[in-house]
N, C-alpha and C positions, 0 to 999 in steps of 0.2 A: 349535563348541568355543570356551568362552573361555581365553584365552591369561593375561590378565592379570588384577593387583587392580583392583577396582570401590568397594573402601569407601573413603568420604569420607573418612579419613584418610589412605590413600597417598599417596605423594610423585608430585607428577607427574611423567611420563617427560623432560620435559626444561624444567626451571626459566626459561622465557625467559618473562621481562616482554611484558604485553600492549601496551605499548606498540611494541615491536616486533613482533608480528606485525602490527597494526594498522597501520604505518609502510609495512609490505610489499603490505596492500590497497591503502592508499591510492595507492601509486606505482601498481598494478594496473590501480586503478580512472583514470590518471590527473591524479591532483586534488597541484597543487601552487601556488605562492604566483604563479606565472606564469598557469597553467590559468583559477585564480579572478579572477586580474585581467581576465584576456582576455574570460570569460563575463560577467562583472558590467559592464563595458565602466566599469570607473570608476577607482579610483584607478593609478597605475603601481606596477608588479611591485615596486621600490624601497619604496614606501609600505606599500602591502599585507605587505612584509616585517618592516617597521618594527612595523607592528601585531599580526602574528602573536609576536615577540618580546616585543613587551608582553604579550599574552598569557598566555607562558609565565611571567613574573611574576606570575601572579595578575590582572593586571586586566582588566576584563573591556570588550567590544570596544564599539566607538561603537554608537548605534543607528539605525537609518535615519530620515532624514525624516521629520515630520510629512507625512503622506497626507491627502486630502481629498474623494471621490467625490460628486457633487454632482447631483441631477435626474434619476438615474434613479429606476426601482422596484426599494425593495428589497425581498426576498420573503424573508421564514422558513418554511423548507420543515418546523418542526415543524409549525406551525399551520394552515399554508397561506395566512400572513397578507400582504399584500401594502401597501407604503409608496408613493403614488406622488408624486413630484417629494421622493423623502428625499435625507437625507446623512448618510454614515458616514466618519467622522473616527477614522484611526489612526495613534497616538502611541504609540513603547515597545514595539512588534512585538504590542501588541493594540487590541483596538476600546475608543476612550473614548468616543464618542458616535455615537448609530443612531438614526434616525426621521426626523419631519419637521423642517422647516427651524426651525418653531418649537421643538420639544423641541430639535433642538443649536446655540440660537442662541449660547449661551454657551459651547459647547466651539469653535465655529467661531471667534468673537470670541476668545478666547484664542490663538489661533493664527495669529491675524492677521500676515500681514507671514513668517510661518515655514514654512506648510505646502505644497505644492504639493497644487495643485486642478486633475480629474481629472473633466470635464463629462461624464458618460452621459446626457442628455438623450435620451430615445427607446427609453432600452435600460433592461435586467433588471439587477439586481446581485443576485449570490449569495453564498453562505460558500463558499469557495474549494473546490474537489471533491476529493473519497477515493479513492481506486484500491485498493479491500483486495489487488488479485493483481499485482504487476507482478514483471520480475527484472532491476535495474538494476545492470549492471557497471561503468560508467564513471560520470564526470562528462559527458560528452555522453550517454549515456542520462539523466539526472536533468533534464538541461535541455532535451532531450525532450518527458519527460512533463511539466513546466512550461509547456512552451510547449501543450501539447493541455487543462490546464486542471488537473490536479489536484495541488492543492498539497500534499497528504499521501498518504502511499502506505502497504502493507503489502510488505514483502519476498515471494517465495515463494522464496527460498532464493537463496545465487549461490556460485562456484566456491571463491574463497577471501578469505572475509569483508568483500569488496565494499561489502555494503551496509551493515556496519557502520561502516568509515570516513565512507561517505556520511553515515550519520543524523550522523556528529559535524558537521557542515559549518555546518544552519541556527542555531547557537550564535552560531559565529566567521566564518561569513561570508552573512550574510542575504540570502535570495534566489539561491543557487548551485546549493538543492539542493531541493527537497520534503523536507518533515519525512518521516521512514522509522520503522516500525517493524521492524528488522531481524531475521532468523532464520537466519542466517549459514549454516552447509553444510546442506545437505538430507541428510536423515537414510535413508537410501537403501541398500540392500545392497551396489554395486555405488559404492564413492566415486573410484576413476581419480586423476585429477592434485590433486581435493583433498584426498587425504592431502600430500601437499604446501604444505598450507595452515600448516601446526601442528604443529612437533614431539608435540604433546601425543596426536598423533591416529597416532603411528606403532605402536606395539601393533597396529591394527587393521588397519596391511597383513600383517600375520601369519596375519591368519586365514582358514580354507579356508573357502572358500564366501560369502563377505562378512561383512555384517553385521547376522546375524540372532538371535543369540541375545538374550531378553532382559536380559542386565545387560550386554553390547556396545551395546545400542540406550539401553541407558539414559546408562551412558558418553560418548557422545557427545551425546548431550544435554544434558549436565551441562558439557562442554567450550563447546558452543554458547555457554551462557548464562555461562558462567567469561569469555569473549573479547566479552562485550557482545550476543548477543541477548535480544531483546526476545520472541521468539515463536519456537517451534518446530516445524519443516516436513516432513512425514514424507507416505509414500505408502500406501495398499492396493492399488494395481494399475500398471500400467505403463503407460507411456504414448500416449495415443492419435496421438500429430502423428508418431508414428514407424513405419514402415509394415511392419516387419519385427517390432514388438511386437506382444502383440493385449491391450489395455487392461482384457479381460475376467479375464486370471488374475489368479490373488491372487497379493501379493509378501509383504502383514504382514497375520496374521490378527489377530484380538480379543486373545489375549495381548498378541502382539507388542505391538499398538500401546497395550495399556495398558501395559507397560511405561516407552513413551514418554512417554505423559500423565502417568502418577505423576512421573518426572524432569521434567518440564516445571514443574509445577506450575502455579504460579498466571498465569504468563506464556504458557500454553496453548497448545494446539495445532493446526495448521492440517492437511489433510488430501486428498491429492488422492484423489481415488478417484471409479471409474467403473460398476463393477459390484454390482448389489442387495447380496450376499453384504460384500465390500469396503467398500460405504457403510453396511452395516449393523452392521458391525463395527466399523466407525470410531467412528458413532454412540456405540454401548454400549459403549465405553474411553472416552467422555467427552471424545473434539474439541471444540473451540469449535467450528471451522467445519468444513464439506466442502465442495470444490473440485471444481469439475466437475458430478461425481452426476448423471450423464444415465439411470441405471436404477434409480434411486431406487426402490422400492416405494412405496406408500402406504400397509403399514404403518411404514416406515421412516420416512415423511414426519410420521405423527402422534406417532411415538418424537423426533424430532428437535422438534417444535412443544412436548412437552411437556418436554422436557430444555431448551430453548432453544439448541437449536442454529443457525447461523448457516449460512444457503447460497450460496455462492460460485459463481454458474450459467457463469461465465465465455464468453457467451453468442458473441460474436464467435470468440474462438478453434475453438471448434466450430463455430459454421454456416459457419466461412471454410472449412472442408477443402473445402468441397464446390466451392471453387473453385483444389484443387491441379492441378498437373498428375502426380501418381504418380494414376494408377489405385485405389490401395486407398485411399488418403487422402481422397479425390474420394467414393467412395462410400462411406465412412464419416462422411463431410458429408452427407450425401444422407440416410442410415440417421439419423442423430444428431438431424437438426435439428427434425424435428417431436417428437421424445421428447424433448428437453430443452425446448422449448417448454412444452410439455407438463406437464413437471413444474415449470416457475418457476411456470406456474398456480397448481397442484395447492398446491405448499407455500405460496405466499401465501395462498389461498383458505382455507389447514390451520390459519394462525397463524406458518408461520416466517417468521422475517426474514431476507427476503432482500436481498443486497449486491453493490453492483458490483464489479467485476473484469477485470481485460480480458489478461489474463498474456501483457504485452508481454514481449519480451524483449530484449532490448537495447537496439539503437536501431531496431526495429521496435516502434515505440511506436502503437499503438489508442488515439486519443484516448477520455478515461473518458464523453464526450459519444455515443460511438457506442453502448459499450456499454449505456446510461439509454437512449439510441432503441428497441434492441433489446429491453429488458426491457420498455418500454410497448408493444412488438409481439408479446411472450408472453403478455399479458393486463394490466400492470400500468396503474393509473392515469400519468397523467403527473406526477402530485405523486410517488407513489407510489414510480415510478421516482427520478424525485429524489431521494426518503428515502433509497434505494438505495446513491446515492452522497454524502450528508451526514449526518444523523443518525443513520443505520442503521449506517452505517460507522465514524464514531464511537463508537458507544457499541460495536462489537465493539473497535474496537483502545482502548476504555476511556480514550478524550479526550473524553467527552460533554459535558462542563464546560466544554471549551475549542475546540471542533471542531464544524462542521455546522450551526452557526448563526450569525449575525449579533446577536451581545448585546452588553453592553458587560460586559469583560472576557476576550472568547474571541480567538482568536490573531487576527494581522493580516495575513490571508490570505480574499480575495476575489475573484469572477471576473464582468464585463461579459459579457452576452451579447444576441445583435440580436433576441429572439424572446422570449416570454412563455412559460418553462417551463411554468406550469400549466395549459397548453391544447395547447401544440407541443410533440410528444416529440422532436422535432429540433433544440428551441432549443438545448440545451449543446453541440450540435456547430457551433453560431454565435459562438463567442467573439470578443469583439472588447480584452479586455484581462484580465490574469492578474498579480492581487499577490501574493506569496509573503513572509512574514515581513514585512510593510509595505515590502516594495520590490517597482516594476512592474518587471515581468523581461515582458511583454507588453506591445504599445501602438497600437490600430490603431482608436484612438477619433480 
């Protein structure tokens, strides 16, 4: 039953500035002028203060370092092209110069005397890694997933808007956070302490039975994106990591979830879902992605390849059950792992783009290096895998410009590793240094 108004014009149930809900993630999440100094291990809490108050003036905040990586290979995982003995030179939190010593002998010479130099001699250099599924609460979950390699991430939802504070971070404090594409409450029948997140979201404790009616689902969706998401998070089945669910029923069928995708709009939808019926109905409301899909059909698979849908195999999270210790978790890892194998094939083989994911969740963080392992042990190439987690991933969260390769202009986020991605599907779980926003927040070169 809906309880309340849903047209754009209503006044909202309680007029509170986004700035203050955001104030209240943020203390949530952690993240204060003491936390950022601590992690960044650089200026004192005093200083760091000084600069957030400039801030609020309008001015906008110093920029890191000139950066300078030097001797390693650098490898463009569009091309599969490979640099060896190059240098990538970052200035302004992007790349000014990439190639050989000779093409950046003039951006190097300019920086003479300014940049810090950053010797990979021996090792791979990449465009910094994507995690499209993680679920980052804290400030110490963000530096986390930093430290395992992927400097941008996609949200899959957090309790109460979490991840939206987070994504403000890499602006005003370079290197604290992975850039985020945030999707603040998950869109879910059943929302518990995050109605608490948003006065705006109280209506919806009113209602019998959750929140399942189409213009309720759309509602909060529209609140998402009112309080700073970038992407929104919705389910068709329930969840498998939980042993008293069974991941087969459906929670939102095709209505439902088109619903959500019409209020989403162009900032689209992500989609966990596990069972044929579920992923197929996710599909035809027009997700960007589906998350999970371990019973995918293969007509589903070819409906997804020609919609361009994006598949989220979240490949670690599932074949780990098989090493719970609950019984039914245990062999639902067992059951799961050769059929979602199975289908990361099937939909690559099909034409879909598939993306890395590892739907950490807090500070039980899956470096995004395991999950690229695992997709090259579902069938992908080892490039392939790669694409996985850089351009693939990119152009779903719609940073292909800026994200997933190594050019000059794209963000100044790059990651060392000891191993040759395009032959070792284990090289990204070999990281030996991690820049984020052109500051090393890694260093074990």
């Amino acid at each position: 039953m809906c309880l309340h108004d849903h047209t754009p014009e209503a006044p909202s149930a309680a007029a509170v500035p986004r700035r203050g809900i955001l104030a209240g993630a943020a203390a949530l999440a952690g993240i204060s002028v003491a936390s950022l100094a601590a992690q960044l291990g650089g200026a004192p809490a005093a200083e760091a203060a000084d600069a957030a108050t400039s801030s609020s003036r309008g001015d906008r905040p110093a920029s890191p370092s000139p950066l300078m990586i030097e001797g390693g290979t650098i490898v463009d995982p569009k091309t599969g092209h490979a640099v060896e003995d190059g240098v990538l030179v970052l200035e302004g939190g992007r790349v000014t110069a990439v190639g050989s010593r000779t093409e950046t002998r003039r951006a190097v010479a300019a920086l003479a005397g300014r940049a810090r130099t950053v010797d990979a001699s021996g090792r791979w250099v990449l465009p910094g890694l994507i995690d499209v599924h993680v679920h980052a609460n804290a400030l110490s979950d963000a530096a986390a997933i930093l430290q395992g390699g992927a400097t941008s991430v996609r949200s899959g939802s957090t309790s109460f808007y979490q991840d939206v504070a987070l994504a403000a971070l890499p602006e005003w404090a370079a290197g604290a956070s992975p850039r985020m594409s945030p999707a603040g409450l998950f869109i879910s029948p059943e929302l518990g302490e995050s109605l608490l997140a948003d006065p705006d979201l109280g209506p919806l404790a009113a209602l019998h039975g959750g929140v399942n009616e189409p213009a309720d689902l759309a509602y909060l969706a529209r609140v998402n994106l009112k309080r700073g998401a970038k992407v929104i998070k919705t389910r068709a089945n329930p969840r498998a990591g939980l042993a008293e669910q069974d991941p087969r029923e459906l929670v939102y069928n095709y209505g439902q979830l088109s619903a959500v995708v019409k209020a989403a709009g162009k900032a689209g939808v992500l989609c966990h879902a596990y069972s044929a019926e579920g992923i197929d109905g996710a599909v035809r409301a027009g997700v960007r992605s589906i998350e999970h899909g371990v019973f995918v059909t293969e007509q589903t698979i070819a409906r997804m390849a020609s919609r361009g849908t994006y598949f989220t195999p979240t490949l670690d999270a599932i074949t780990g059950m098989s090493g719970s210790s609950d019984p039914i978790l245990a062999a639902r890892g067992r059951e799961y792992t050769p059929i979602i194998k199975e289908a990361v094939r099937a939909a690559h083989e099909a034409g879909v783009t598939v993306v890395a994911g590892t739907d950490s969740f807090g500070s039980e963080v899956t470096p995004i290096g395991t999950e690229v392992r695992l997709l090259a042990e579902a069938g992908l190439s080892p490039l392939d895998a790669l694409r996985a987690a850089t351009v693939n991933a990119a152009a779903l969260l719609g940073w292909g410009a800026d994200a997933g390769r190594l050019v000059r202009g794209s963000y100044a986020d790059a990651v060392v590793v000891n191993a040759d991605p395009l032959s070792n599907p284990s090289a990204l779980e070999q990281i030996s240094a991690v820049v984020a926003q052109g500051v090393l927040v890694r260093n074990n070169l």
